[in-house]
C-alpha positions in Angstrom: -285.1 -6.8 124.0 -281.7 -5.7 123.3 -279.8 -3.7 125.9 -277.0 -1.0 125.2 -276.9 2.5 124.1 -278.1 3.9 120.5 -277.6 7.1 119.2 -280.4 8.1 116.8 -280.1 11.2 114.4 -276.9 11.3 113.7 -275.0 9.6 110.5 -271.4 8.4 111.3 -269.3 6.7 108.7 -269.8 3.3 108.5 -272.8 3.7 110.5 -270.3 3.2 113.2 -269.8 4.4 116.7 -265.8 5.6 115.9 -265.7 5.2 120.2 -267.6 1.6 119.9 -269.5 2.0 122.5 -272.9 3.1 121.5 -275.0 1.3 118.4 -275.7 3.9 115.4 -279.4 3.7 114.4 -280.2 4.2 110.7 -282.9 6.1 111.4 -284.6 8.1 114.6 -286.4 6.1 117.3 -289.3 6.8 118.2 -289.4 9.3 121.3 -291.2 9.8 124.1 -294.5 10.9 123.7 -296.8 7.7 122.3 -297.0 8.1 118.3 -294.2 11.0 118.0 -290.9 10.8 116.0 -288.1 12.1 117.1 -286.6 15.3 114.8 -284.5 12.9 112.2 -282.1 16.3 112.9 -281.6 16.1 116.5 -279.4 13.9 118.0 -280.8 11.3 120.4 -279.6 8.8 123.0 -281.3 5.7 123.6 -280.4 3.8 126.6 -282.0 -0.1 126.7 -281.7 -1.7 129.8 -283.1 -5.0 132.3 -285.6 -4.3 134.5 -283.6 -4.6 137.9 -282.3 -1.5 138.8 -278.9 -3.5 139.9 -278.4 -5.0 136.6 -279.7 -2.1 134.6 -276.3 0.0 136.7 -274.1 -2.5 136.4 -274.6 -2.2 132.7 -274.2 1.7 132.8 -271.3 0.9 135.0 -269.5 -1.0 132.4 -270.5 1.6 129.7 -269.0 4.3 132.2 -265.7 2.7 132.4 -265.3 1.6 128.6 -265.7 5.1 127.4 -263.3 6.3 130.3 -261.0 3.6 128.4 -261.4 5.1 125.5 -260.6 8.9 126.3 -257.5 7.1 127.8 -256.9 5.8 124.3 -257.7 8.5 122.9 -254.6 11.1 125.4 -252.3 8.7 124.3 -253.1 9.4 120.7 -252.9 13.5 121.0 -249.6 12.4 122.8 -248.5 10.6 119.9 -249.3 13.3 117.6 -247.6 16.1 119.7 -244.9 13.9 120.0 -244.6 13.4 116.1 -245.5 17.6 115.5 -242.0 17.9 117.7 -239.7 15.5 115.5 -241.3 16.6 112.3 -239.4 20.0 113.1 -236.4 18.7 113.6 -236.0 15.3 111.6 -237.4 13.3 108.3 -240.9 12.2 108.8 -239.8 9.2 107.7 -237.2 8.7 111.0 -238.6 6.2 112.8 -240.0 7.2 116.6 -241.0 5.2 119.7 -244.6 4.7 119.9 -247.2 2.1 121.7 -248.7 2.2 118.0 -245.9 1.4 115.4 -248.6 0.0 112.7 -250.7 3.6 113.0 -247.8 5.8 113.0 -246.2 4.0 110.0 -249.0 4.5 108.1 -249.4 8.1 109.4 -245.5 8.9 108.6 -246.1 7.1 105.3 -248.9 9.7 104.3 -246.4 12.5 105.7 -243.7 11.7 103.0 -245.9 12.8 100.1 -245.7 16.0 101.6 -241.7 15.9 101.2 -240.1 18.7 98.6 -240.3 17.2 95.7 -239.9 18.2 91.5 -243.8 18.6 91.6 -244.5 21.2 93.1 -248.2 21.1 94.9 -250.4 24.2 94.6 -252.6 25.6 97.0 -254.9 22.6 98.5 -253.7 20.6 95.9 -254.1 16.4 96.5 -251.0 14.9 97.1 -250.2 11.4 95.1 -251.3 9.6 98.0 -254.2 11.6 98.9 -257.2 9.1 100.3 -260.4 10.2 98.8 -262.4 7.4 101.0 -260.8 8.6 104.1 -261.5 12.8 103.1 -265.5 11.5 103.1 -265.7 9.6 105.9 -263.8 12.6 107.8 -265.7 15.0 106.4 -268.5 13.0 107.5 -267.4 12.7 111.0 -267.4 16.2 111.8 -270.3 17.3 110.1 -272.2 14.9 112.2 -269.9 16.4 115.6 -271.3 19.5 114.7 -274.6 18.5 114.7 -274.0 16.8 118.0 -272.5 20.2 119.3 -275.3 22.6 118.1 -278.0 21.0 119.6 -276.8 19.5 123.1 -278.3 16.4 124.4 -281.4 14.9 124.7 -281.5 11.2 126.6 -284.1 8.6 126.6 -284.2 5.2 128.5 -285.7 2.5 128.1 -286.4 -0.3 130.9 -287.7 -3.3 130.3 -291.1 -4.2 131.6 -291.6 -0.6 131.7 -290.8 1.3 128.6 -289.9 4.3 128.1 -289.3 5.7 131.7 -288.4 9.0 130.8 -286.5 12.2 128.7 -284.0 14.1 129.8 -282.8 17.2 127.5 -279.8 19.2 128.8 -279.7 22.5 127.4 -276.3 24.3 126.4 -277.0 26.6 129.8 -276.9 23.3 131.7 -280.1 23.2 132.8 -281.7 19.9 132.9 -285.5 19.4 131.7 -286.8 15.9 132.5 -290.3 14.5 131.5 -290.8 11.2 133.7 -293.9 8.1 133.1 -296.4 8.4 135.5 -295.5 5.6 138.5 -291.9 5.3 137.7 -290.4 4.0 141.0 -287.3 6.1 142.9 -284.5 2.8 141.4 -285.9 3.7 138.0 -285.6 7.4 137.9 -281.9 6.9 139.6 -280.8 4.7 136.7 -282.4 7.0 134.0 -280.0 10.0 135.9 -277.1 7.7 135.4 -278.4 7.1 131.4 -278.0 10.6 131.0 -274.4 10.6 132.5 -273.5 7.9 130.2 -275.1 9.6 127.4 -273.1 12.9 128.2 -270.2 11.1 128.4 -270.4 9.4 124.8 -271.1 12.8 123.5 -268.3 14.8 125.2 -265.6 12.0 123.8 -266.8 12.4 120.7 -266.5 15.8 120.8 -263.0 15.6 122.0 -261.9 13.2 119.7 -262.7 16.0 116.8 -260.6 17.8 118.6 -257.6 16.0 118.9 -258.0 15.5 115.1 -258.3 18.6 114.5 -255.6 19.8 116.4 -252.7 17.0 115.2 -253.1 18.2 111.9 -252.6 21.6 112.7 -249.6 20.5 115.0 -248.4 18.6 112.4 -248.8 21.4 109.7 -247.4 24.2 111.5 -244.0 22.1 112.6 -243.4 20.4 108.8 -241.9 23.1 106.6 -242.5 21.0 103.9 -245.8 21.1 103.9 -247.7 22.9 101.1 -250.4 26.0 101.7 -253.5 24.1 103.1 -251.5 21.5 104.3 -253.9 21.3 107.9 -256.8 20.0 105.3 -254.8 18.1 103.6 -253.4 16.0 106.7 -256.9 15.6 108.3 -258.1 12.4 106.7 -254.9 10.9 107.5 -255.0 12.0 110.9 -258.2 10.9 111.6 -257.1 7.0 110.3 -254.6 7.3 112.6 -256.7 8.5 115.8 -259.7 6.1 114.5 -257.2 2.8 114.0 -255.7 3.5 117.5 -259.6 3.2 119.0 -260.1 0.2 117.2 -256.8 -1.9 118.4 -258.0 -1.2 121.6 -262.1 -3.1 120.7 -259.5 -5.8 118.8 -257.5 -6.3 122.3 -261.1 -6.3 124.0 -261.9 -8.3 122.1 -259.5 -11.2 121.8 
Protein backbone atom coordinates (compact mmCIF):
# COMPACT_ATOMS: atom_id res chain seq x y z
CA UNK A 1 0.00 0.00 0.00
CA UNK A 2 1.23 3.32 -0.82
CA UNK A 3 0.86 6.10 1.72
CA UNK A 4 0.31 9.94 0.95
CA UNK A 5 -2.44 12.10 -0.15
CA UNK A 6 -4.40 11.88 -3.68
CA UNK A 7 -6.63 14.24 -4.96
CA UNK A 8 -9.26 12.58 -7.25
CA UNK A 9 -11.61 14.62 -9.63
CA UNK A 10 -9.80 17.16 -10.47
CA UNK A 11 -7.39 17.59 -13.68
CA UNK A 12 -4.17 19.77 -13.10
CA UNK A 13 -1.66 20.37 -15.76
CA UNK A 14 0.66 17.86 -16.03
CA UNK A 15 -1.34 15.82 -13.90
CA UNK A 16 0.58 17.52 -11.29
CA UNK A 17 0.10 18.78 -7.78
CA UNK A 18 1.55 22.59 -8.75
CA UNK A 19 2.01 22.55 -4.49
CA UNK A 20 3.79 18.92 -4.68
CA UNK A 21 2.39 17.65 -2.07
CA UNK A 22 -0.63 15.59 -2.91
CA UNK A 23 -0.50 12.80 -5.93
CA UNK A 24 -3.12 13.77 -8.85
CA UNK A 25 -5.20 10.61 -9.70
CA UNK A 26 -6.24 10.18 -13.35
CA UNK A 27 -9.37 9.24 -12.55
CA UNK A 28 -11.83 9.12 -9.25
CA UNK A 29 -11.29 6.59 -6.53
CA UNK A 30 -13.54 4.76 -5.53
CA UNK A 31 -15.51 6.22 -2.40
CA UNK A 32 -16.89 5.15 0.54
CA UNK A 33 -19.73 3.15 0.28
CA UNK A 34 -18.63 -0.62 -1.12
CA UNK A 35 -19.24 -0.63 -5.08
CA UNK A 36 -19.89 3.33 -5.47
CA UNK A 37 -17.71 5.78 -7.59
CA UNK A 38 -17.05 8.83 -6.61
CA UNK A 39 -18.80 11.92 -8.91
CA UNK A 40 -15.71 12.12 -11.58
CA UNK A 41 -16.93 16.06 -10.94
CA UNK A 42 -16.31 16.40 -7.38
CA UNK A 43 -13.25 16.87 -5.96
CA UNK A 44 -11.87 14.23 -3.59
CA UNK A 45 -9.08 13.76 -1.11
CA UNK A 46 -7.70 10.55 -0.42
CA UNK A 47 -5.50 10.16 2.52
CA UNK A 48 -3.34 6.54 2.62
CA UNK A 49 -1.78 5.94 5.69
CA UNK A 50 0.11 2.89 8.24
CA UNK A 51 -1.89 1.30 10.52
CA UNK A 52 -0.37 2.86 13.80
CA UNK A 53 -1.99 5.78 14.69
CA UNK A 54 1.71 7.32 15.60
CA UNK A 55 3.09 6.71 12.30
CA UNK A 56 -0.06 7.38 10.36
CA UNK A 57 0.40 11.39 12.37
CA UNK A 58 3.67 11.67 11.94
CA UNK A 59 3.00 11.31 8.31
CA UNK A 60 0.19 13.98 8.44
CA UNK A 61 2.56 15.88 10.46
CA UNK A 62 5.09 16.11 7.81
CA UNK A 63 2.33 16.82 5.17
CA UNK A 64 1.20 19.70 7.62
CA UNK A 65 4.51 21.35 7.66
CA UNK A 66 5.44 20.92 3.84
CA UNK A 67 2.38 22.74 2.76
CA UNK A 68 3.01 25.41 5.55
CA UNK A 69 6.46 25.55 3.51
CA UNK A 70 4.89 26.04 0.64
CA UNK A 71 2.39 28.96 1.49
CA UNK A 72 5.73 30.41 2.84
CA UNK A 73 7.08 30.06 -0.67
CA UNK A 74 4.37 31.01 -2.07
CA UNK A 75 4.23 35.06 0.39
CA UNK A 76 7.50 35.41 -0.84
CA UNK A 77 6.34 35.12 -4.45
CA UNK A 78 3.15 37.78 -4.03
CA UNK A 79 6.08 39.83 -2.43
CA UNK A 80 8.12 39.58 -5.35
CA UNK A 81 5.35 40.47 -7.64
CA UNK A 82 4.27 43.58 -5.54
CA UNK A 83 7.70 44.43 -5.35
CA UNK A 84 8.12 44.19 -9.32
CA UNK A 85 4.21 46.01 -9.78
CA UNK A 86 6.13 49.09 -7.75
CA UNK A 87 9.36 49.44 -10.09
CA UNK A 88 7.38 48.70 -13.18
CA UNK A 89 5.83 52.29 -12.36
CA UNK A 90 8.73 53.87 -12.09
CA UNK A 91 11.67 52.13 -14.12
CA UNK A 92 12.25 49.75 -17.35
CA UNK A 93 11.07 46.29 -16.72
CA UNK A 94 14.07 45.35 -17.93
CA UNK A 95 16.18 47.16 -14.76
CA UNK A 96 17.39 44.60 -12.93
CA UNK A 97 15.85 44.21 -9.01
CA UNK A 98 16.96 42.24 -5.90
CA UNK A 99 15.18 39.04 -5.65
CA UNK A 100 15.73 35.43 -3.69
CA UNK A 101 14.61 34.31 -7.34
CA UNK A 102 16.87 35.98 -10.06
CA UNK A 103 16.26 32.90 -12.66
CA UNK A 104 12.14 33.39 -12.24
CA UNK A 105 12.15 37.02 -12.34
CA UNK A 106 14.42 37.16 -15.42
CA UNK A 107 12.25 35.19 -17.19
CA UNK A 108 9.26 37.06 -15.89
CA UNK A 109 10.90 40.58 -16.75
CA UNK A 110 11.83 38.98 -20.10
CA UNK A 111 8.07 38.29 -20.91
CA UNK A 112 7.38 42.02 -19.61
CA UNK A 113 9.60 43.60 -22.44
CA UNK A 114 7.27 42.45 -25.26
CA UNK A 115 4.88 44.55 -23.74
CA UNK A 116 7.36 47.71 -24.26
CA UNK A 117 5.98 50.64 -26.86
CA UNK A 118 6.97 49.46 -29.76
CA UNK A 119 6.30 50.24 -33.94
CA UNK A 120 3.60 47.45 -33.76
CA UNK A 121 1.16 48.47 -32.18
CA UNK A 122 -0.90 45.46 -30.19
CA UNK A 123 -4.76 45.63 -30.42
CA UNK A 124 -7.06 44.82 -27.93
CA UNK A 125 -6.05 41.18 -26.40
CA UNK A 126 -3.79 40.86 -29.05
CA UNK A 127 -0.73 38.00 -28.45
CA UNK A 128 2.46 39.58 -27.97
CA UNK A 129 5.64 38.10 -30.06
CA UNK A 130 6.49 36.20 -27.20
CA UNK A 131 3.20 35.13 -26.08
CA UNK A 132 3.39 31.29 -24.63
CA UNK A 133 0.52 29.29 -26.00
CA UNK A 134 1.58 26.08 -23.76
CA UNK A 135 1.73 28.14 -20.71
CA UNK A 136 -2.02 30.13 -21.65
CA UNK A 137 -3.42 26.18 -21.47
CA UNK A 138 -1.92 24.88 -18.72
CA UNK A 139 -3.12 28.24 -16.81
CA UNK A 140 -6.21 28.16 -18.11
CA UNK A 141 -6.34 24.74 -16.92
CA UNK A 142 -5.23 25.52 -13.46
CA UNK A 143 -8.07 27.66 -12.64
CA UNK A 144 -10.73 26.02 -14.18
CA UNK A 145 -9.89 23.07 -12.07
CA UNK A 146 -9.53 25.86 -8.77
CA UNK A 147 -12.90 26.65 -9.58
CA UNK A 148 -14.10 23.45 -9.47
CA UNK A 149 -12.30 22.90 -6.17
CA UNK A 150 -14.02 26.20 -4.88
CA UNK A 151 -17.72 25.37 -5.94
CA UNK A 152 -18.00 22.30 -4.37
CA UNK A 153 -15.97 22.48 -0.97
CA UNK A 154 -14.35 19.47 0.37
CA UNK A 155 -14.98 16.06 0.81
CA UNK A 156 -12.05 13.82 2.62
CA UNK A 157 -11.56 10.10 2.75
CA UNK A 158 -8.88 8.05 4.55
CA UNK A 159 -7.58 5.17 4.15
CA UNK A 160 -5.70 3.08 6.95
CA UNK A 161 -4.07 0.14 6.36
CA UNK A 162 -5.39 -3.09 7.81
CA UNK A 163 -8.59 -1.25 7.97
CA UNK A 164 -9.73 0.39 4.91
CA UNK A 165 -11.56 2.96 4.36
CA UNK A 166 -12.19 4.31 7.95
CA UNK A 167 -14.32 7.08 7.09
CA UNK A 168 -15.77 10.39 4.98
CA UNK A 169 -15.81 13.60 6.01
CA UNK A 170 -17.63 16.37 3.68
CA UNK A 171 -17.38 20.01 4.85
CA UNK A 172 -19.93 22.02 3.55
CA UNK A 173 -19.37 25.87 2.41
CA UNK A 174 -21.46 26.71 5.80
CA UNK A 175 -18.73 24.89 7.75
CA UNK A 176 -20.53 22.30 8.90
CA UNK A 177 -18.90 18.97 9.07
CA UNK A 178 -20.81 15.70 8.03
CA UNK A 179 -18.81 12.52 8.77
CA UNK A 180 -19.81 8.91 7.97
CA UNK A 181 -17.43 6.59 10.07
CA UNK A 182 -16.82 2.19 9.55
CA UNK A 183 -18.51 0.42 12.08
CA UNK A 184 -15.60 -0.48 15.05
CA UNK A 185 -13.26 2.24 14.11
CA UNK A 186 -11.15 2.71 17.32
CA UNK A 187 -10.96 6.50 19.06
CA UNK A 188 -6.63 6.63 17.47
CA UNK A 189 -8.31 6.03 14.12
CA UNK A 190 -11.12 8.45 14.04
CA UNK A 191 -8.42 11.12 15.55
CA UNK A 192 -6.14 10.63 12.63
CA UNK A 193 -9.02 10.74 9.99
CA UNK A 194 -9.87 14.41 11.81
CA UNK A 195 -6.26 15.37 11.18
CA UNK A 196 -6.72 13.87 7.24
CA UNK A 197 -9.27 16.32 6.93
CA UNK A 198 -7.09 19.20 8.29
CA UNK A 199 -4.44 18.20 5.86
CA UNK A 200 -6.91 17.96 3.15
CA UNK A 201 -8.32 21.50 3.94
CA UNK A 202 -5.04 22.74 3.98
CA UNK A 203 -3.99 21.49 0.42
CA UNK A 204 -7.17 22.90 -0.86
CA UNK A 205 -6.99 26.48 0.72
CA UNK A 206 -3.18 26.88 -0.74
CA UNK A 207 -4.32 26.10 -3.83
CA UNK A 208 -6.86 28.33 -3.70
CA UNK A 209 -4.55 31.12 -2.65
CA UNK A 210 -2.02 30.45 -5.00
CA UNK A 211 -4.90 31.41 -7.79
CA UNK A 212 -4.97 34.22 -6.06
CA UNK A 213 -1.77 35.51 -5.98
CA UNK A 214 -1.64 34.81 -9.72
CA UNK A 215 -4.34 36.40 -10.32
CA UNK A 216 -3.65 39.36 -8.44
CA UNK A 217 0.35 39.95 -9.87
CA UNK A 218 -1.00 40.23 -13.11
CA UNK A 219 -3.40 42.74 -12.24
CA UNK A 220 -0.58 44.50 -10.15
CA UNK A 221 1.54 44.26 -12.80
CA UNK A 222 -0.95 45.59 -15.41
CA UNK A 223 -2.36 48.40 -13.60
CA UNK A 224 1.37 49.89 -12.65
CA UNK A 225 3.03 49.23 -16.49
CA UNK A 226 1.69 52.08 -18.78
CA UNK A 227 2.94 50.21 -21.41
CA UNK A 228 0.84 47.58 -21.35
CA UNK A 229 -1.89 47.15 -24.06
CA UNK A 230 -5.91 46.86 -23.31
CA UNK A 231 -6.21 43.36 -21.75
CA UNK A 232 -2.89 43.33 -20.74
CA UNK A 233 -4.02 41.42 -16.97
CA UNK A 234 -4.88 38.25 -19.49
CA UNK A 235 -2.22 38.60 -21.27
CA UNK A 236 0.42 38.56 -18.28
CA UNK A 237 -1.37 35.56 -16.60
CA UNK A 238 0.45 32.61 -18.17
CA UNK A 239 3.59 34.29 -17.48
CA UNK A 240 2.77 35.03 -14.08
CA UNK A 241 1.78 31.78 -13.25
CA UNK A 242 5.41 30.26 -14.69
CA UNK A 243 6.87 32.53 -12.45
CA UNK A 244 4.68 31.60 -9.17
CA UNK A 245 4.73 27.73 -10.34
CA UNK A 246 8.85 27.75 -11.02
CA UNK A 247 9.35 29.51 -7.60
CA UNK A 248 7.32 26.23 -5.96
CA UNK A 249 9.32 23.88 -7.78
CA UNK A 250 13.03 25.35 -6.71
CA UNK A 251 11.82 24.89 -3.47
CA UNK A 252 10.85 20.39 -4.18
CA UNK A 253 14.50 20.84 -6.19
CA UNK A 254 16.25 22.21 -2.85
CA UNK A 255 14.11 19.38 -0.95
CA UNK A 256 15.21 17.49 -2.92
CA UNK A 257 18.90 17.66 -3.36
Amino acid sequence: MSYGLTLAGVALPEDRDPLGVCRIAPTPVVAFEAGASAPPEVPLWRESLPASPDEAETLLAEQSAALQQRQAVLADAQRELASLADATAEVSFAAPLPTRYPRQMAALQRDLLTFQPAAESFGLFARPPAFDVHLAQQWHDFVSQVDRIVAHYARVETVVAQWGNVGRTVVTWGGDFHTTWQDGVPTPIRRVHLKAVNVALLSRMTLIHMAGIIIGGAAGLALKAASLPPGGQVLLLPSVWRFVKDVLAELDSAIQT
